[in-house]
C-alpha positions as CSV (number, residue, x, y, z in Angstrom):
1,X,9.6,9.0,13.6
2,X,7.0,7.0,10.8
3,X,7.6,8.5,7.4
4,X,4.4,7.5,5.2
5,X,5.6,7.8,1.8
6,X,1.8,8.7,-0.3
7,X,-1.2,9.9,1.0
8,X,-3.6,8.2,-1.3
9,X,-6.2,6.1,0.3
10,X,-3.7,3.5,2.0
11,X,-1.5,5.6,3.5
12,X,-3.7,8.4,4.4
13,X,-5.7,6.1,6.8
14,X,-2.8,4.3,8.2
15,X,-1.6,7.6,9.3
16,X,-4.6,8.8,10.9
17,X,-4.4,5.4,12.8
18,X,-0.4,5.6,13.9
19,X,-1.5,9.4,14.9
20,X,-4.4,7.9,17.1
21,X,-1.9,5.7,18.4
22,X,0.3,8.0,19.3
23,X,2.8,7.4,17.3
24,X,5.0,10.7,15.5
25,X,4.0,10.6,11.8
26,X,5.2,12.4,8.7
27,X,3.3,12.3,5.5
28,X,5.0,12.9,2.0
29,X,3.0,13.0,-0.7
30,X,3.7,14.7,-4.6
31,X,0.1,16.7,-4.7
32,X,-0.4,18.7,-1.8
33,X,-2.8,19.6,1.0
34,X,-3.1,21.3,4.2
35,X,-4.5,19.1,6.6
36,X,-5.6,15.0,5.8
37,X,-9.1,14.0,6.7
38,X,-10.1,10.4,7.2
39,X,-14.1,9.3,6.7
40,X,-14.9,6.1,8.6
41,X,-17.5,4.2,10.1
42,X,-20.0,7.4,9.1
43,X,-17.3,10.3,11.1
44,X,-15.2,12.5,9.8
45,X,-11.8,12.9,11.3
46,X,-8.9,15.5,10.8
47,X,-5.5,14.4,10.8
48,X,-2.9,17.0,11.8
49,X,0.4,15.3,11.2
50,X,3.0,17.2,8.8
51,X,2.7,17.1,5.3
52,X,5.7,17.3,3.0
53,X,5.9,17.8,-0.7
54,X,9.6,18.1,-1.0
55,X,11.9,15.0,-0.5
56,X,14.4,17.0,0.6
57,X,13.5,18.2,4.2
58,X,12.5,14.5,5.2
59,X,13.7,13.1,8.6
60,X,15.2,9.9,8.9
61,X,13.0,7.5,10.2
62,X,12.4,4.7,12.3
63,X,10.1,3.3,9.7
64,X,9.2,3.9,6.2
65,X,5.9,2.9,4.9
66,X,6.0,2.7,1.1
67,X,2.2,3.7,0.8
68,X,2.3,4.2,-3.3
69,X,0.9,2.5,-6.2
70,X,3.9,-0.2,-7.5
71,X,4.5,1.4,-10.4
72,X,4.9,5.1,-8.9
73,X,8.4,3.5,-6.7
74,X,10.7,5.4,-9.3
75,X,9.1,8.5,-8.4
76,X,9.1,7.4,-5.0
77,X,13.3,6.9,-5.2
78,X,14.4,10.5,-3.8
79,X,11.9,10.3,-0.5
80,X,13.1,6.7,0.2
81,X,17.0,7.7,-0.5
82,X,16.2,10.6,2.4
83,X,14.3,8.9,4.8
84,X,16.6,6.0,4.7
85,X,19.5,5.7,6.7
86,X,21.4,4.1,9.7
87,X,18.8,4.1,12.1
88,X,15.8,2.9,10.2
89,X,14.5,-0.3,11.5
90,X,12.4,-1.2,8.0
91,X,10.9,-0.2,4.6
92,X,7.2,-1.8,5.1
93,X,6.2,-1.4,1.3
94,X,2.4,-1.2,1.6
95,X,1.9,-2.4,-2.4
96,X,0.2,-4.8,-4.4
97,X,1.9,-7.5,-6.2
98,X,4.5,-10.0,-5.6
99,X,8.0,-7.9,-6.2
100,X,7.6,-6.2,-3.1
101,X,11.7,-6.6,-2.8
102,X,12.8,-5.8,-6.0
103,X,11.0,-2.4,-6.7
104,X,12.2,-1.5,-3.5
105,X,16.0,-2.4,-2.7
106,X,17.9,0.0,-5.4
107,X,16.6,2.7,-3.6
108,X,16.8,1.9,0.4
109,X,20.7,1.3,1.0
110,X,21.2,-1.0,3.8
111,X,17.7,-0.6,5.4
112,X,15.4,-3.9,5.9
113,X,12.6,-4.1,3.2
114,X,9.4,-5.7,4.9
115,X,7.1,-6.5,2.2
116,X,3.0,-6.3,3.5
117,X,-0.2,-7.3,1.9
118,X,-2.5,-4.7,2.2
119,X,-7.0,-5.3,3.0
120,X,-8.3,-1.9,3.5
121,X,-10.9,-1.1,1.3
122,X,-10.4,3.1,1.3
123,X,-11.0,5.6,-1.7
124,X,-8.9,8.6,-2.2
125,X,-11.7,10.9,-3.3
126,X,-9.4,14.3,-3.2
127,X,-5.8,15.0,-2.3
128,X,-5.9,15.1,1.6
129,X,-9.3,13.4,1.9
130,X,-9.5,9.5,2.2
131,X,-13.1,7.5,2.6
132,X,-12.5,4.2,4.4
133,X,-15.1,1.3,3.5
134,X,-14.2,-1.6,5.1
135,X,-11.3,-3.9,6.9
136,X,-8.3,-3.2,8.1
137,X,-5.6,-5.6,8.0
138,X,-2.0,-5.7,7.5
139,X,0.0,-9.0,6.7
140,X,3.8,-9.3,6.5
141,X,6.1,-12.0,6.9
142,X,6.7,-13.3,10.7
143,X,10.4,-13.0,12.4
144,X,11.5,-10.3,14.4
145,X,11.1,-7.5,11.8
146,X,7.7,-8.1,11.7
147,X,7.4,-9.0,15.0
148,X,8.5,-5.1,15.4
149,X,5.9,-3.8,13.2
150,X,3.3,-5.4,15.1
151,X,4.2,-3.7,18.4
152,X,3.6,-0.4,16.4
153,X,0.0,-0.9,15.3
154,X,-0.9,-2.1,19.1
155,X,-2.7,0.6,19.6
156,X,-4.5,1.4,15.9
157,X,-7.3,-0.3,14.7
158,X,-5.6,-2.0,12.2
159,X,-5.0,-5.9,12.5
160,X,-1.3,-6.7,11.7
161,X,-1.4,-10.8,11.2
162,X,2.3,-12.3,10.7
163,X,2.9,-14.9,8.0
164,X,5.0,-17.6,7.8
165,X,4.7,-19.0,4.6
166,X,4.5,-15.1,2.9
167,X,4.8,-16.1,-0.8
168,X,1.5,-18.0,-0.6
169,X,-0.2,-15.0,1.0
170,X,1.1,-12.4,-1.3
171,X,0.5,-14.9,-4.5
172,X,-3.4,-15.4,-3.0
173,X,-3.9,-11.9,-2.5
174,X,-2.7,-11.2,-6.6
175,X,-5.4,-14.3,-7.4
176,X,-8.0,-11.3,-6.0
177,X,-6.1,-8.9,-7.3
178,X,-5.7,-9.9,-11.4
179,X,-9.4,-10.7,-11.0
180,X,-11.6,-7.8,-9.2
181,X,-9.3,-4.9,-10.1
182,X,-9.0,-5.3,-14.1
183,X,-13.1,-6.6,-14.7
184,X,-13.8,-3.6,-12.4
185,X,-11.5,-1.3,-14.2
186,X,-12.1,-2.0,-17.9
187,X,-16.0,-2.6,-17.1
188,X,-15.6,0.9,-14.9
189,X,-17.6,-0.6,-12.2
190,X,-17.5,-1.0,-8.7
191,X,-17.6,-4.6,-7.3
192,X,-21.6,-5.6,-7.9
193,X,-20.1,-6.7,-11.4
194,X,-18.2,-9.2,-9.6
195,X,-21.9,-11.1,-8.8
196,X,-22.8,-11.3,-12.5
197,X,-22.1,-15.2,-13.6
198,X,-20.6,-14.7,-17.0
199,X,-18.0,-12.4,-15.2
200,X,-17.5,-14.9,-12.3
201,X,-16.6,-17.4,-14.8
202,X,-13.7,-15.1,-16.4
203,X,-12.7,-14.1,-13.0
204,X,-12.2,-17.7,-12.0
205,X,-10.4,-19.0,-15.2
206,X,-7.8,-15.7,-14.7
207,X,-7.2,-16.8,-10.8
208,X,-6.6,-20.6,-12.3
209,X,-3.9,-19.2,-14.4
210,X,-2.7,-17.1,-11.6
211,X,-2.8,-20.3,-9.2
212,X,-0.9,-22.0,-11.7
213,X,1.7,-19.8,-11.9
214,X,2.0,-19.2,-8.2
215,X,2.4,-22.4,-7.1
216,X,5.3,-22.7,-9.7
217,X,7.4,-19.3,-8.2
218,X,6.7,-21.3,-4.6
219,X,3.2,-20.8,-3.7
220,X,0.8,-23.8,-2.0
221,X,-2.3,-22.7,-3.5
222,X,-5.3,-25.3,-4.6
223,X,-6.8,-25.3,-7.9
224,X,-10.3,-24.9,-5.6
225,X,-9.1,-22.0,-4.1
226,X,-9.8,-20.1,-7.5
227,X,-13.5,-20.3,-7.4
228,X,-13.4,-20.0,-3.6
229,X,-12.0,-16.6,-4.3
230,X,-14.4,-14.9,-7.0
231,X,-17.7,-16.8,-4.5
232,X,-16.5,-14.6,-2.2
233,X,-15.9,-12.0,-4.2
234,X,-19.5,-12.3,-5.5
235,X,-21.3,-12.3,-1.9
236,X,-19.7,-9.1,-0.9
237,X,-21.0,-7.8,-3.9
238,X,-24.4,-8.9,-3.1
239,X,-23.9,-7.0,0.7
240,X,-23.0,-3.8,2.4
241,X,-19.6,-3.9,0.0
242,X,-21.1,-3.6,-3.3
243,X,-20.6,0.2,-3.1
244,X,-16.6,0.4,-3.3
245,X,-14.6,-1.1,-6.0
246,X,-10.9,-1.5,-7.1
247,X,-7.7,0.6,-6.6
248,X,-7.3,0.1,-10.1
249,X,-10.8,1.5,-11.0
250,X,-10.6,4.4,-8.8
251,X,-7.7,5.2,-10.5
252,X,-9.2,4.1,-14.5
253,X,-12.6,7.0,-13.4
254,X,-9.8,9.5,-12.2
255,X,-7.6,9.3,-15.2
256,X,-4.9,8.2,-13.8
257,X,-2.2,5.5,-14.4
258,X,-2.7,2.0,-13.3
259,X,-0.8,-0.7,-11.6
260,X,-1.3,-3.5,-14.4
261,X,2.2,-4.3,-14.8
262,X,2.7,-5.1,-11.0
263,X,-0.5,-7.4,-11.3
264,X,-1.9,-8.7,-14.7
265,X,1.5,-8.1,-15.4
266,X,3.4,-10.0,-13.1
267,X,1.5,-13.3,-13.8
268,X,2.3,-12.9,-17.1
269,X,5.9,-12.6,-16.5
270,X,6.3,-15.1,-14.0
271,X,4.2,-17.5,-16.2
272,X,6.6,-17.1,-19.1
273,X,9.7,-17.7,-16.9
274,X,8.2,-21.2,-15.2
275,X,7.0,-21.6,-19.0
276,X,3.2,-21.9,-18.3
277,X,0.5,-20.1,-20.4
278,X,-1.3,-17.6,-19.4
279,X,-3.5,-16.2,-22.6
280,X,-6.8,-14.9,-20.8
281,X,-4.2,-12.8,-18.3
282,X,-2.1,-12.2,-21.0
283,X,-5.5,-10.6,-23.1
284,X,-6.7,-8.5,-19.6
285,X,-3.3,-7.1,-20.0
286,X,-3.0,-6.0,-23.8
287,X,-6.4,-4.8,-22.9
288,X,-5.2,-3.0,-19.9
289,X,-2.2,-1.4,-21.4
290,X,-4.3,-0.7,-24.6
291,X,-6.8,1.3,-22.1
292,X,-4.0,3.1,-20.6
293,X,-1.9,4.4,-23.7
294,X,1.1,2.1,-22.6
């Protein structure tokens, strides 16, 4: 049994693809629906796996996919303390940011925590219904945990690529992160903004503070790779990609909370602990929390 813990965007479509796989898949998610249907690739495709709203009549699984935004885990604590137990192989938390770990152990007991980075461009557009843009491709750290995972996505369509050096790959995907999710969120655009050069240039001095940082908590990052990123950033928004945008946006047009303390937030932090500035970050993020009432 694969408890998916939210059914926003990320872990909506990875259940749809354990369910194509075969695999026995429980959803639990706070705002409910009857059945979970998955747009891709221009089809439209129902789900029928369970769907619980109540932490309380969870299984105990095999796996546990932490499909949530970071900062929802505490809300998050009763499902994980239920579907937890002696025979779950791993906790694969499915969020952004670099403290996959320590959100995550108070509330798993004894169980493995498998941190992931996460490239799957979907959109929750309504409670039940995800839109998948683009990718789909899971990274998490390689040994025989991973190794695990991997055997149960065999049969999905999602790429599951195993790490070894997994605190670069996590600090690289934040350098994307602290750059396309805020400008999108506090411009409340999707990623075309990204192709404009006075926002590339911002974008490119926040992933040199980011790199900075990184490479201090353990990272092997270049200095280059920072413009690398936002280029990149900037052709997709001149392609077929232009049309989606950010987690952090999606959530900004829908009202909702955002994740800026598990991004901007965590450069910040970690740049004040390895005592490196970070004042363009550390601006994005008064900005962020100014935006969000917190």
């Amino acid at each position: 049994m694969i408890v998916i813990i939210g059914a926003g965007s990320i872990g909506g479509f990875l259940a749809w693809q354990l369910d194509r796989a075969g695999a026995p898949v429980t959803l639990c998610t706070r705002s409910p629906f009857e059945t979970l249907v998955v747009e891709s690739a221009g089809d439209r495709h129902t789900v029928r796996v369970p769907v619980l709203t109540q932490a309380h009549r969870l299984p105990e699984a095999e796996w546990v996919l932490l499909a949530t935004k970071a900062h929802q885990t505490p809300d998050a604590a009763d499902a994980l303390r239920r579907a937890c137990g002696p025979s779950t192989r791993g906790v694969v938390v499915l969020q952004n940011g670099v403290e996959h770990a320590e959100r995550v152990a108070p509330f798993v007991g004894d169980a493995p925590v498998l941190p992931a980075v996460v490239n799957i461009a979907a959109e929750a557009v309504a409670p039940g219904h995800v839109r998948h843009h683009a990718y789909a491709r899971l990274e998490v750290p390689d040994g025989p945990l991973g190794r695990s995972l991997a055997g149960l996505f065999e049969s999905s369509d999602v790429e599951l690529g195993l790490v070894e050096d997994f605190t670069s790959t996590a600090w690289r995907k934040l350098i994307a992160n602290v750059t396309a999710s805020p400008i999108t969120a506090l411009t409340r655009r999707r990623i075309d903004v990204m192709a404009e050069p006075s926002i590339r240039s911002l974008a490119t001095a926040l992933a040199s503070e980011c790199i900075a940082v990184a490479n201090a908590a353990g990272a092997r990052i270049e200095d280059e790779e920072a413009a690398a990123i936002v280029d990149g950033m900037a052709r997709n928004a001149a392609g077929t990609s232009r049309s989606f945008g950010s987690s952090m946006l999606y959530d900004r047009l829908a009202g909702r909370s955002t994740e800026h303390e598990a991004l901007t937030g965590a450069v910040v932090r970690h740049g004040e602990r390895h005592g490196i500035a970070t004042p363009l970050n550390a601006a994005i993020l008064a900005l962020l929390r100014g935006a969000s009432g917190s």
